[in-house]
C-alpha positions as CSV (number, residue, x, y, z in Angstrom):
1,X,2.2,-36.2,3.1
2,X,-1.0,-37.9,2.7
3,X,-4.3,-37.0,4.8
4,X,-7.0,-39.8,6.0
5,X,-10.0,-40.4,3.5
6,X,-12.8,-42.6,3.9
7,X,-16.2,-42.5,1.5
8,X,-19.5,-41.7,3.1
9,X,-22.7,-40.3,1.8
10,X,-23.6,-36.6,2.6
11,X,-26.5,-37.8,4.4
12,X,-23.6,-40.2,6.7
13,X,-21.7,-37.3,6.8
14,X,-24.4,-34.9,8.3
15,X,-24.2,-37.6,11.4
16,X,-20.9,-36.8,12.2
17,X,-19.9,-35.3,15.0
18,X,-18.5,-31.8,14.8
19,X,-15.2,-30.5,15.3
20,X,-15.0,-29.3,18.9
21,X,-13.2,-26.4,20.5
22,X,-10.8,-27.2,22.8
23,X,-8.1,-24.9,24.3
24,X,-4.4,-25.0,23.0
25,X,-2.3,-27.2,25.0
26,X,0.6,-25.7,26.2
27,X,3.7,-26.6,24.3
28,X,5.6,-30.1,25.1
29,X,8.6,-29.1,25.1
30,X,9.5,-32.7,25.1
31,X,8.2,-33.3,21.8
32,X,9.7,-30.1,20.8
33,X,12.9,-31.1,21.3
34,X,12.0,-34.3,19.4
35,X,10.8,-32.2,16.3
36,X,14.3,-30.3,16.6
37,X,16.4,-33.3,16.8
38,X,14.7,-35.3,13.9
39,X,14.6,-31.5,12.1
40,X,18.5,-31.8,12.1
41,X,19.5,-33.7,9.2
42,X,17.4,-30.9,7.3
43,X,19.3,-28.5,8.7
44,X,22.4,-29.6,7.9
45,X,21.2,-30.5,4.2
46,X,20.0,-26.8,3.4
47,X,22.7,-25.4,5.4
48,X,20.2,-23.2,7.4
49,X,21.2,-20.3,8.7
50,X,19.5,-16.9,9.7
51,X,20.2,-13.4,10.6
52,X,17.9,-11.0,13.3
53,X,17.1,-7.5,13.8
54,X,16.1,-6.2,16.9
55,X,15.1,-9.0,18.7
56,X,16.7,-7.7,21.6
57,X,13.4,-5.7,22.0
58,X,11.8,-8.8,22.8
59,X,13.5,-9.6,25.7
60,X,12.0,-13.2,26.1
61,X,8.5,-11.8,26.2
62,X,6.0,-14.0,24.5
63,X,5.5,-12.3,20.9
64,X,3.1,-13.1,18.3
65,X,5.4,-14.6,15.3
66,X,4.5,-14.1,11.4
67,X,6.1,-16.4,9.1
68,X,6.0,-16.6,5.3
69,X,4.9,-19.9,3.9
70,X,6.9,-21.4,0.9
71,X,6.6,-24.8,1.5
72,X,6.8,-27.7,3.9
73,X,9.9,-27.1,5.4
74,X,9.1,-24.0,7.3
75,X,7.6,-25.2,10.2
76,X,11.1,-27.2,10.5
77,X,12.6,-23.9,10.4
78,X,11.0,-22.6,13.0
79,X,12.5,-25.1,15.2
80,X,16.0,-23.8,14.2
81,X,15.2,-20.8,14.9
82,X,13.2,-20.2,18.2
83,X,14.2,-23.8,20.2
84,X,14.3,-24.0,22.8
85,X,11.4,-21.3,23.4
86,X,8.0,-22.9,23.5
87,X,5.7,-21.0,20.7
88,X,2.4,-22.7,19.6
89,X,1.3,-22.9,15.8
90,X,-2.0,-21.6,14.3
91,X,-2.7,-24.7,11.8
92,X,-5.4,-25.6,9.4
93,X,-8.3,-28.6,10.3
94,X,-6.8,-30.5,7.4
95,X,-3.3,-30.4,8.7
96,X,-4.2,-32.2,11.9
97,X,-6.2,-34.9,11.3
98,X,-5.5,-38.3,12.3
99,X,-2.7,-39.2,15.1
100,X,0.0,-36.3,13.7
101,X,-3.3,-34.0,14.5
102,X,-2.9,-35.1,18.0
103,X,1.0,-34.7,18.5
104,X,0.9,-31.6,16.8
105,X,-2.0,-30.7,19.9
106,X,0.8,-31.3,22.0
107,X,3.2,-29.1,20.7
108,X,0.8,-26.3,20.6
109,X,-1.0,-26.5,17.8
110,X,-4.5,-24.9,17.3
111,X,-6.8,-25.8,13.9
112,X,-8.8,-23.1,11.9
113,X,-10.0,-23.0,8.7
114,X,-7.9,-21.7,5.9
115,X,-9.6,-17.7,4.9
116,X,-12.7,-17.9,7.3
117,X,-13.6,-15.4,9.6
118,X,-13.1,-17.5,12.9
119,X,-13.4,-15.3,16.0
120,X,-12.2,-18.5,18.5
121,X,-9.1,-18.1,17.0
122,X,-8.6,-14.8,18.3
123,X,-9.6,-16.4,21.7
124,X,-7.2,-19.6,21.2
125,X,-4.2,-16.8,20.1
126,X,-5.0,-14.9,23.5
127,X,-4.9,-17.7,25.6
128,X,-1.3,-18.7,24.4
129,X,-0.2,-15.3,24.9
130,X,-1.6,-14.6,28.3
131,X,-2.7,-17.9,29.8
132,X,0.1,-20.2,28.6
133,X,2.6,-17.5,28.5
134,X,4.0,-19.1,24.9
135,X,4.6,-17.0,21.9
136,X,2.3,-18.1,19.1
137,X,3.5,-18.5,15.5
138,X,1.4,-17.8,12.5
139,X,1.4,-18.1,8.8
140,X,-0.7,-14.9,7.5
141,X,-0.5,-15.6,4.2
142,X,-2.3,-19.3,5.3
143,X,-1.4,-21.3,2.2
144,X,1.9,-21.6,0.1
145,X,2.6,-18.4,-2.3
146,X,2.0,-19.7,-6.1
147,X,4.6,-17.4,-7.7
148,X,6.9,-16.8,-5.3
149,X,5.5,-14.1,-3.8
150,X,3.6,-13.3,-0.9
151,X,0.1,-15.0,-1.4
152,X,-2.7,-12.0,-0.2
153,X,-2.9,-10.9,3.2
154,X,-6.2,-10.4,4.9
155,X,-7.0,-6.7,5.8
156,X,-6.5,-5.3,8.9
157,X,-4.8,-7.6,10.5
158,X,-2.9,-4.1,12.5
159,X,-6.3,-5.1,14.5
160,X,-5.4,-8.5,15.4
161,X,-2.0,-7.1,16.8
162,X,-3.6,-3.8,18.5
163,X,-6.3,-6.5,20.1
164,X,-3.1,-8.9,21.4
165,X,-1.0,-6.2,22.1
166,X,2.5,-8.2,22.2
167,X,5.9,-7.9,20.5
168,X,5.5,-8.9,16.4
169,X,8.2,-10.4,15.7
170,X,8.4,-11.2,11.5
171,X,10.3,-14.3,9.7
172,X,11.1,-14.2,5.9
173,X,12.8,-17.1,4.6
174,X,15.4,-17.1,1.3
175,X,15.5,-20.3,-0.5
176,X,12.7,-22.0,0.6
177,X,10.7,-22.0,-2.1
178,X,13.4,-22.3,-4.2
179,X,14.0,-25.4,-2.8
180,X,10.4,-26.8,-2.6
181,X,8.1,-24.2,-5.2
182,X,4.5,-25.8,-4.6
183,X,4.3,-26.5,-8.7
184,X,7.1,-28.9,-9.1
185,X,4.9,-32.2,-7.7
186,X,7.4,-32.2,-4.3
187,X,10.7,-32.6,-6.3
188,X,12.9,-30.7,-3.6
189,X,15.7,-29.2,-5.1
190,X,19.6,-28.4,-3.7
191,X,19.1,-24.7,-2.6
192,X,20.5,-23.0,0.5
193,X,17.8,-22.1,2.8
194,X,18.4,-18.9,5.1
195,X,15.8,-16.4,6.9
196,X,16.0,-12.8,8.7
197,X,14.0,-13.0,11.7
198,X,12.6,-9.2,12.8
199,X,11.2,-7.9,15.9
200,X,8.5,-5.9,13.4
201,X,7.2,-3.6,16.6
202,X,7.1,-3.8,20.2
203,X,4.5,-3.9,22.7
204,X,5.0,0.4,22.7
205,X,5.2,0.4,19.1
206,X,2.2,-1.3,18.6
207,X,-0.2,1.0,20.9
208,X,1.0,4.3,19.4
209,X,0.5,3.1,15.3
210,X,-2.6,3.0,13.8
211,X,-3.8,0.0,12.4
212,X,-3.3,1.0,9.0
213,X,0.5,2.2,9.9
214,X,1.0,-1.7,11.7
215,X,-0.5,-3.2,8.4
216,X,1.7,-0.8,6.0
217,X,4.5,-2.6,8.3
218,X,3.2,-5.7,7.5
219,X,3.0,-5.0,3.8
220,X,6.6,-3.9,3.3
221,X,7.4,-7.6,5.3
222,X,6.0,-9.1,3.1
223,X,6.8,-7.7,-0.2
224,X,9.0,-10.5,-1.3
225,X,9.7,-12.1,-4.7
226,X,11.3,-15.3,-4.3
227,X,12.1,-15.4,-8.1
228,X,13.9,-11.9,-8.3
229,X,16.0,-13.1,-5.1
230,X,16.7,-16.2,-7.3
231,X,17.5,-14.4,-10.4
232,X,19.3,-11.4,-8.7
233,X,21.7,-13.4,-6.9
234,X,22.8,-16.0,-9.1
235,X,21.0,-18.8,-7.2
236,X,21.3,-22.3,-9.3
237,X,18.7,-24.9,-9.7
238,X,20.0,-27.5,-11.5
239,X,18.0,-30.0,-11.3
240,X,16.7,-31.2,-14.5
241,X,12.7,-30.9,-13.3
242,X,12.8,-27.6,-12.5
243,X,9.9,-27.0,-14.7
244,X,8.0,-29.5,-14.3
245,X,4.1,-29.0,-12.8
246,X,5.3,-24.9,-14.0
247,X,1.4,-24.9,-15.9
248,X,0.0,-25.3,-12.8
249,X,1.3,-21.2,-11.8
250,X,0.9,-20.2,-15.7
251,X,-2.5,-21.6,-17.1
252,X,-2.3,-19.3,-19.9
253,X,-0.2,-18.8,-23.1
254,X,0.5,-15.1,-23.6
255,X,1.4,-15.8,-27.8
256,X,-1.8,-17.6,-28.5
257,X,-4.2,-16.8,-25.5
258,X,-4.9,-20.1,-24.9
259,X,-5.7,-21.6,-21.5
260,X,-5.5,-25.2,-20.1
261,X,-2.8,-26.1,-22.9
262,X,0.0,-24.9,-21.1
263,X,2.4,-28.3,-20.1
264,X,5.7,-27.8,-18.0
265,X,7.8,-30.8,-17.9
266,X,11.5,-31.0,-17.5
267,X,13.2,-27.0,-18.3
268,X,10.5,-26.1,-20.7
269,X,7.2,-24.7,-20.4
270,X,4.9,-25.9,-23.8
271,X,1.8,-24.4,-25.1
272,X,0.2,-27.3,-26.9
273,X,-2.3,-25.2,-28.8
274,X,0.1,-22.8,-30.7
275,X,3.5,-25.1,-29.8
276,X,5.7,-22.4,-28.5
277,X,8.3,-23.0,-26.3
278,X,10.0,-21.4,-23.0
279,X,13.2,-22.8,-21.4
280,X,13.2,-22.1,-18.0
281,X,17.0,-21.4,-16.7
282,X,19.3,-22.3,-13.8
283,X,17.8,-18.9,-12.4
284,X,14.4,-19.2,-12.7
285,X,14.5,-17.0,-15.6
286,X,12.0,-18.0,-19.0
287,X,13.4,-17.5,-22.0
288,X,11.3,-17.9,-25.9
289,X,12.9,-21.0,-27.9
290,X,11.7,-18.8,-31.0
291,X,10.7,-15.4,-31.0
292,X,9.4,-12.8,-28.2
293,X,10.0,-14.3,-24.6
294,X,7.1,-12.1,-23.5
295,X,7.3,-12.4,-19.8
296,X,10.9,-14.1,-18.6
297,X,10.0,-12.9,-14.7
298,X,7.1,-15.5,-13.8
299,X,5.6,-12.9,-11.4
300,X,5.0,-10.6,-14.5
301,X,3.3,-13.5,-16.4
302,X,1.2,-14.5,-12.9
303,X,0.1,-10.5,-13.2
304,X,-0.7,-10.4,-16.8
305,X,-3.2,-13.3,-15.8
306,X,-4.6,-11.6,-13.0
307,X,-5.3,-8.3,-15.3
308,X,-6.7,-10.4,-18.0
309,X,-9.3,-12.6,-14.9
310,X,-9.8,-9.2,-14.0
311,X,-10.8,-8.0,-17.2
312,X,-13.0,-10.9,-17.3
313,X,-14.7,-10.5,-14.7
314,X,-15.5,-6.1,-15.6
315,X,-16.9,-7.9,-19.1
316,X,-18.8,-10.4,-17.5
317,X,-17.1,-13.8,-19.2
318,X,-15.4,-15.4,-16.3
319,X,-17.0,-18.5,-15.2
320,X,-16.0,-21.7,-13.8
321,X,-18.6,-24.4,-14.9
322,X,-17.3,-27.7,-13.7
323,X,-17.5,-31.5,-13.0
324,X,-15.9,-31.9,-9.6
325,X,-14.9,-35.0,-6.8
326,X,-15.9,-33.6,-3.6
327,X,-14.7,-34.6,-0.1
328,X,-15.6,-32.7,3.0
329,X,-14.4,-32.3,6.3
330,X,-16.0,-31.8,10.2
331,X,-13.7,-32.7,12.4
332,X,-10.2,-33.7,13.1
333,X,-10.6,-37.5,12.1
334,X,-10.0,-36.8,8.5
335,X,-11.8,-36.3,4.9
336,X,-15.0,-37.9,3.4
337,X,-15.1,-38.2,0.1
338,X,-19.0,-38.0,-1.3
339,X,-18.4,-38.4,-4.6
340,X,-19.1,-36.2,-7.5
341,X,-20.8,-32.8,-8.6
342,X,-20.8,-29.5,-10.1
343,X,-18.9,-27.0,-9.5
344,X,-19.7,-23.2,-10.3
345,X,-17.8,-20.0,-10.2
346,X,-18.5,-16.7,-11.2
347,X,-19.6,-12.7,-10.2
348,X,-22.3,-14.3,-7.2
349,X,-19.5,-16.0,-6.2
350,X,-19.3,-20.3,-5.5
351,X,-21.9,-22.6,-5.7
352,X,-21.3,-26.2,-5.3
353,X,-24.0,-29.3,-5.9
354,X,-24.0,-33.1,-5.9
355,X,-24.9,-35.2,-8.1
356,X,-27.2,-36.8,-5.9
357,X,-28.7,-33.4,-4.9
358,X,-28.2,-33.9,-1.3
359,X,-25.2,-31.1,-1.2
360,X,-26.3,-27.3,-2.3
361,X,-23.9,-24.7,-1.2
362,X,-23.2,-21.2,-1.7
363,X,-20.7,-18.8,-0.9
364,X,-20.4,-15.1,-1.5
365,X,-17.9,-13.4,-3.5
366,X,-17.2,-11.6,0.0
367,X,-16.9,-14.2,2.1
368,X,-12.4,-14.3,1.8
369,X,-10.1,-12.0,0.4
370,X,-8.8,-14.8,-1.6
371,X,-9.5,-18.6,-2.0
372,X,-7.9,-22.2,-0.5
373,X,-6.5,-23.5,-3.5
374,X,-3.8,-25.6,-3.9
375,X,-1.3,-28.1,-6.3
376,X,-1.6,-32.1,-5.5
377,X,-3.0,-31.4,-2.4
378,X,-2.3,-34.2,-0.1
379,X,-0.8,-36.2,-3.3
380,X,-4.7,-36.5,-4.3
381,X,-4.3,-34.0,-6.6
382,X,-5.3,-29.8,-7.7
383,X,-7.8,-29.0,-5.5
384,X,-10.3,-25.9,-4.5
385,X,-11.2,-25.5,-0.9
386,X,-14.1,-23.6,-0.3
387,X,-16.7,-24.3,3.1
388,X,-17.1,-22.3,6.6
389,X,-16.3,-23.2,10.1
390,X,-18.4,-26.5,10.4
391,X,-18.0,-27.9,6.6
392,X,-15.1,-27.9,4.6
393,X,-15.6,-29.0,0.9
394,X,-12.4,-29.5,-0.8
395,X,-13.0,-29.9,-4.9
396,X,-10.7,-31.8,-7.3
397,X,-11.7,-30.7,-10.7
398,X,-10.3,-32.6,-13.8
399,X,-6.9,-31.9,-14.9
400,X,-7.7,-28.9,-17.4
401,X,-9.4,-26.9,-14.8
402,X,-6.6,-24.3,-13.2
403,X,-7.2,-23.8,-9.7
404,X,-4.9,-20.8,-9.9
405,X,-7.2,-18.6,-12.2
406,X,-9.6,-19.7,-9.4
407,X,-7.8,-18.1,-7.0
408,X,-6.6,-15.1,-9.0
409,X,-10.6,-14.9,-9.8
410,X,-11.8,-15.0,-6.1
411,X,-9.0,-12.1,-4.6
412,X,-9.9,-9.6,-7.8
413,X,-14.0,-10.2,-7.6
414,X,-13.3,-9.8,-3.7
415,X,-11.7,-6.4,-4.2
416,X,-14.5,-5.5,-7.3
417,X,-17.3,-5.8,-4.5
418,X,-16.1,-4.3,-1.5
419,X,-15.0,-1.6,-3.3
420,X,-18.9,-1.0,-4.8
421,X,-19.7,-2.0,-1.3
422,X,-17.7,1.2,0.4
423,X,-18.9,3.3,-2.2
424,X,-22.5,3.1,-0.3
């Protein structure tokens, strides 16, 4: 999926006119059935199938649904599962750009912007529950888990369902990233794709739980790991690129220490500063070619990067210093790429330049629990989304630069400062 660019100055872009609010459509459920007839052959290739759990608590009632995010294929899956019920779909401004932006408005969709406090979403979200009398569905974690498991939820979201006060209803896929993990460059692989779909708590439920009891609930819903499912029951990937694009989820070589030297390309995984070697198995399993396979669960090695950003970070050293492309976005008619700039991370949080001077823009470390980062986004390539709900700046740094340690910086400097920040 590509997204529509165009190059501007800043100064042209300033001129543009902003995105403006409109409210959700109600869904088409024409073009719904549209989406679940062209859906089909997908179906039929993953040999979908899913299971539920006390949906009959539901009752047809609309419901506010929360869905993991693996990959592409989920908002397919939806389709299979709730058609012929209308639902509309919280999406992100990037994702509905151009004419799919305006088909997707038909079947519901609403745009926000990925891990900003946006209050007229809460509005948008109301008015498909009570106005359009649709179910809406949502993607909590906002962006596709890195290692297979869940990506970090905002706090307090228990608020969000106490505010809306409908039926949650939960959907956890098996498979699905399996099939399409963000790292492997869109290579989809011949996995069986299945979900359980869970009425988490009812209308009742909801008004006598706390909101940290309904978030607890949410927690334990989202405490996947993709890989152990893979691993634990004997699930196959075959294919012979299963590792490729695997440096993009582990930067770091845990032999050597290392970072930006990491290269995954076919079933291994190759440090090209100390020249060890991993094999990555049929079941998603890494082993050593020689010596100590430190970490053979990739979540583990994902963790043993956080501690060490983290650890970073208590010292002092982290800091992301670098040349960037920037494009920015503000409105639904697609991205404007500006050019170059500069690109700084660390304890005060982002700050982002042009070269030209005209861009200067700074972010807090507490502005979002975590950070819009993502693998060859659009096919335009690693990317690191930062902005607030009238610019977007999306920044492609040069290949060496891992957006992930980005990301794993953001969520633990987020945690370091609100947790000084409670203490007074």
């Amino acid at each position: 999926m590509k997204i529509n660019t165009r190059t501007l100055t800043y100064e042209e872009v300033l001129k543009l006119p902003r995105l403006k609010r409109q409210k959700p459509l109600k869904p088409s459920r024409l073009l719904a059935t549209v989406v679940r007839i062209a859906s089909a052959p997908t179906f039929r290739k993953i040999d979908f199938s899913y299971t539920t759990e006390r949906m009959e608590l539901v009752k047809g009632q609309p419901c506010l649904i929360l869905m993991n995010h693996s990959s592409f294929t989920d908002m397919k899956l939806a389709y299979a599962i709730f058609y012929p019920m209308r639902f509309g779909i919280v999406s992100s401004v990037d994702g509905m750009t151009g004419i799919l932006g305006k088909l997707m408005r038909l079947l519901g969709c609403t745009p926000t912007h990925k891990y900003v406090a946006d209050l007229s979403l809460v509005h948008d979200i109301r008015y498909m529950l009570k106005v359009n009398k649709t179910s809406v569905l949502m993607y909590p974690e906002a962006g596709y888990s890195f290692d297979g498991r869940a990506t970090a939820l905002p706090r307090k979201l228990g608020v969000l369902m106490k505010h809306l006060g409908v039926p949650v209803v939960t959907v956890i896929t098996q498979g699905a990233f399996a099939r399409d993990p963000l790292y492997n460059m869109l290579q989809l692989r011949n996995v069986k794709v299945s979900a359980h779909v869970k009425c988490l708590a009812t209308a009742e439920e909801i008004r006598e739980k706390s909101v940290a009891e309904l978030d607890a609930l949410l927690d334990e819903a989202f405490s996947f790991d993709n890989f152990a499912w893979q691993r634990d029951h004997r699930i196959a990937v075959t294919e012979p690129f299963r590792a490729d694009g695997l440096h993009r989820i582990l930067y770091k070589c845990p032999h050597c220490g290392a970072e930006g030297r990491m290269e995954g390309k076919g079933i291994l995984l190759t440090c090209h500063a100390c020249n060890k070697q991993w094999e990555m198995d049929e079941y998603g399993q890494l082993l050593a070619c020689d010596g100590e396979t430190e970490y053979p669960h990739i979540p583990d090695w994902y963790r043993w990067q956080r501690d060490c950003v983290r650890e970073e970070l208590e010292k002092g050293t982290y800091r992301l210093d670098e040349e960037v492309d920037i494009a920015v976005q503000v409105n639904l008619n697609g991205i404007c790429k500006i050019g170059t700039g500069r690109l700084i991370h660390d304890f005060n949080g982002f700050h982002l330049t042009s070269t030209d001077g005209k861009l200067d823009y700074v972010q807090p470390p507490t502005a979002s629990h975590t950070l819009y980062a993502d693998y060859y986004w659009y096919e335009i390539g690693d990317m690191i989304g930062i902005g607030n709900n009238e610019f977007s700046y999306f920044c492609f740094p040069k290949p060496h630069v891992s957006v992930t340690k980005a990301r794993l910086a953001t969520e633990e400097l987020y945690k370091m400062k609100m947790a000084r920040k409670a203490k007074y």
